[in-house]
C-alpha positions in Angstrom: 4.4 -17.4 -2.0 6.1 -15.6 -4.4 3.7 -17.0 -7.5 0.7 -16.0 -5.1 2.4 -12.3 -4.7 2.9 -12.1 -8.6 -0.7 -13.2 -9.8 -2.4 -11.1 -6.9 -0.5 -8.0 -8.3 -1.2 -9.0 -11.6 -4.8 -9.2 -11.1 -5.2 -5.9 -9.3 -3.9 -4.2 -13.2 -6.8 -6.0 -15.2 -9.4 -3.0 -15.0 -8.3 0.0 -16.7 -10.3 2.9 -15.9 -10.4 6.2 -18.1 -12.5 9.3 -18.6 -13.9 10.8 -21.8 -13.7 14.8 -22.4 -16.4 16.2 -21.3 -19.7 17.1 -23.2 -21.7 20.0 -24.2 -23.1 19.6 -20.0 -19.6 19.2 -18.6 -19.8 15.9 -17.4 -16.8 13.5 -18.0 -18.6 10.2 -18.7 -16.4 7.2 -16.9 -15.1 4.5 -18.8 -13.7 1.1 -17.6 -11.8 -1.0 -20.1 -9.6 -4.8 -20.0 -6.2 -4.6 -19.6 -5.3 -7.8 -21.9 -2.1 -8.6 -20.7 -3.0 -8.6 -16.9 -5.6 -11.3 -18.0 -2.8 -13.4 -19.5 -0.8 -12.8 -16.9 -2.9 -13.9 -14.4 -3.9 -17.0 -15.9 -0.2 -17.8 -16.4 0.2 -17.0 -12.3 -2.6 -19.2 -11.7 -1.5 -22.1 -13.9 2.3 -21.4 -12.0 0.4 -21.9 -8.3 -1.5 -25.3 -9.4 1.7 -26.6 -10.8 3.9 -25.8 -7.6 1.3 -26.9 -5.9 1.0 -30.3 -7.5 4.7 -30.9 -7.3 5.1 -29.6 -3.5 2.7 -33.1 -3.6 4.6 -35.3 -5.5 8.0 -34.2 -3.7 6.2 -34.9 -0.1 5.7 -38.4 -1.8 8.4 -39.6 -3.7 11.8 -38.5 -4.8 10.8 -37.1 -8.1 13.2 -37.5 -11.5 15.7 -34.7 -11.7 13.7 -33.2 -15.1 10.9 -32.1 -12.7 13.2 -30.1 -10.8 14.1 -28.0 -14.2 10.7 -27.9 -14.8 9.5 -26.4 -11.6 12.8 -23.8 -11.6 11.9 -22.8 -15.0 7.9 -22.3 -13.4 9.4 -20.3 -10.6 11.5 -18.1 -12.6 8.1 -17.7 -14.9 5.9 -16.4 -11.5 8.6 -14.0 -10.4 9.0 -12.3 -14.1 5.4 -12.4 -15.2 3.9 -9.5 -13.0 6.8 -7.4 -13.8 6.0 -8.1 -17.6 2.5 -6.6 -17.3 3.6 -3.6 -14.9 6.2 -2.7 -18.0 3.6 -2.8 -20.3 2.3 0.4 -21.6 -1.6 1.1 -21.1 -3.9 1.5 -24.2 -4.8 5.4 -24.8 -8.1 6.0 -25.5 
């Protein structure tokens, strides 16, 4: 649950919206841009949830080799620090 908490809040920082200044009329002309990281980040959060996913399967199975269980800690420790990556990140200035 925590992976799908951490790529959904990821996802919701990919659009970066700015404004120019204003022209000669006055009107601010709106401008929406990619926030690069949030991308990666949610790509990584996806590729987490697929992964837990797949090994919630094999455990239900079988008794799985002990290396798998280091592997899907070190996943789990990957979707709880990923969205708080991005959120530290500084936005671009335009």
């Amino acid at each position: 649950m925590l992976a799908v908490a951490g790529s959904v809040t990821v996802a919701t920082q990919i659009e970066t919206t700015y404004f120019l200044p204003p022209d000669s009329t006055g009107v601010a002309v709106r401008q929406t841009a990619l926030f690069a990281p949030a991308v990666v980040g949610t790509v990584v959060g996806l590729f987490v949830i697929v992964v837990l996913t797949v090994h919630l399967v094999v455990v239900v199975r079988r008794d799985p080799p002990r290396w798998v269980w280091m592997a899907t800690g070190i996943l789990a420790l990957l979707a709880v620090c990923a969205p708080f990556l991005v959120v530290a990140l500084d936005r671009p200035t335009y």
